[in-house]
C-alpha positions as CSV (number, residue, x, y, z in Angstrom):
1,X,128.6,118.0,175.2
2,X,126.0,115.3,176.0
3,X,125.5,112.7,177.9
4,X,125.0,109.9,175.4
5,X,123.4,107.8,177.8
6,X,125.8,107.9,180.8
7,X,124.5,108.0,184.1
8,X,125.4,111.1,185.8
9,X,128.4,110.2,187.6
10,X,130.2,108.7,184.9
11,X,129.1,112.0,182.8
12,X,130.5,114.4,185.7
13,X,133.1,112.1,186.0
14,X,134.2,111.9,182.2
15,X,133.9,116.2,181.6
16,X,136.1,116.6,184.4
17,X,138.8,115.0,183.6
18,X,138.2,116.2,179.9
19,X,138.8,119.6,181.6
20,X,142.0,118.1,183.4
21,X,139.9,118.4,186.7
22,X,141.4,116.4,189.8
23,X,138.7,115.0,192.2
24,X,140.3,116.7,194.9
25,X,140.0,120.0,193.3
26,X,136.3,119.8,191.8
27,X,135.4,118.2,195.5
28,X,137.0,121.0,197.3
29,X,135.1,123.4,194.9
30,X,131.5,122.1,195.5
31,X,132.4,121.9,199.1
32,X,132.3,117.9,199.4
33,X,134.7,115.3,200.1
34,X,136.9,113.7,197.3
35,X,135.2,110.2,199.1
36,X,131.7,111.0,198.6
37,X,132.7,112.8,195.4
38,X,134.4,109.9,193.9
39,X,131.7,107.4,195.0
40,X,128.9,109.8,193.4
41,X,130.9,109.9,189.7
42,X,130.7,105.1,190.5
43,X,127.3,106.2,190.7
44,X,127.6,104.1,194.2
45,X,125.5,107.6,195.7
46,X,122.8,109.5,194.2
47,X,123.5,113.0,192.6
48,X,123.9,115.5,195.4
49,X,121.5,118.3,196.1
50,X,120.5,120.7,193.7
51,X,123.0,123.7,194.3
52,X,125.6,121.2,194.0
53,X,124.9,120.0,191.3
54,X,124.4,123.7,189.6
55,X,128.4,124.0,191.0
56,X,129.3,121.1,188.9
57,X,127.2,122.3,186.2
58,X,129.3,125.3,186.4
59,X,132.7,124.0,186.6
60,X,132.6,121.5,183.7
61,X,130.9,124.3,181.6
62,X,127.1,122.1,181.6
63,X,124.3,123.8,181.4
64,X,122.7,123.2,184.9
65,X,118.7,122.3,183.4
66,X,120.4,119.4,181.4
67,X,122.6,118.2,184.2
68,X,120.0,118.7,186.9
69,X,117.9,116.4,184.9
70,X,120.6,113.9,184.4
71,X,120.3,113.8,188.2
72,X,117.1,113.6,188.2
73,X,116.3,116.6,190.0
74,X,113.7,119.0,188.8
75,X,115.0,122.8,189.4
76,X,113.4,124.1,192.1
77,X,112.6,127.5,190.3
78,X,110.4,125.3,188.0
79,X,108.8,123.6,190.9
80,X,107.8,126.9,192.3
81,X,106.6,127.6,188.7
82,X,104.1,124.4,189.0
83,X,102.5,125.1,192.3
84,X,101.4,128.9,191.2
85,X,99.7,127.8,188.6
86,X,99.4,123.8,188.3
87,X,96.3,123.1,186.0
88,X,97.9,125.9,183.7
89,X,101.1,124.7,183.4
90,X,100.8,121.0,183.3
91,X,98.2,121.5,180.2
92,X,101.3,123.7,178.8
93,X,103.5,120.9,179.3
94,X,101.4,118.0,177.8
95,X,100.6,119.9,174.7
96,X,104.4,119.7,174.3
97,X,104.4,116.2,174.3
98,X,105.3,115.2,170.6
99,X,107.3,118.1,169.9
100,X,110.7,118.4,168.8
101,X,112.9,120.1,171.3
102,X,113.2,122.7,167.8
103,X,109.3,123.2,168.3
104,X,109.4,123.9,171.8
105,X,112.4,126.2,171.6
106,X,110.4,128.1,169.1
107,X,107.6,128.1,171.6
108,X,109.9,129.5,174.9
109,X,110.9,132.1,172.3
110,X,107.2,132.9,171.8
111,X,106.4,133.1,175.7
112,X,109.0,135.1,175.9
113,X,108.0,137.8,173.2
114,X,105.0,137.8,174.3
115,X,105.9,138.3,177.9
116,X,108.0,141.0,176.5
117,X,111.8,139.7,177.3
């Protein structure tokens, strides 16, 4: 599943009624009204707060980084992340830049041995 250059609403919008979803139903399941539901899958609102947008993330089987950053939204464990150690990790992240999402897998995977996950 990807988002193939949709916006996020008319992403959430099209994997939920791929999963036979009624608007009432996901609404009711991320604890929002089908209005303000149905006017964030227009794309009329921005995407709602982070732990509703993990819900959705949830619901239509999405992994919640990639729909988070459909949103927009940077995950607030990662913020966290930043502000420990900013210098650190922002150098981390520009010596990403030019990698193939391959490379940096194979990098996490490294950090994580070495971490000893």
């Amino acid at each position: 599943m990807t988002a193939e250059g949709l916006k996020f609403g008319a992403f959430v919008r099209r994997e939920r009624e791929a999963r036979e979803i009624g608007l009432r139903q996901m609404a009711q399941k991320i604890g929002v009204s089908p209005t303000y539901l149905s006017k964030v899958e227009r794309d009329e609102f921005t995407p709602p707060t982070e732990d509703k947008v993990r819900a959705i993330a949830q619901i239509i089987e999405c992994d919640p980084d990639e729909l988070l950053a459909l949103a927009g939204r940077m995950p607030s464990d990662l913020a966290d992340i930043i502000k420990r150690a900013p210098v650190e990790v922002s150098a981390l992240l520009r010596t990403t830049s030019g990698m193939t999402r391959d490379e940096i897998a194979r990098l996490a995977a490294e950090a994580r041995k070495a971490r000893g996950d």
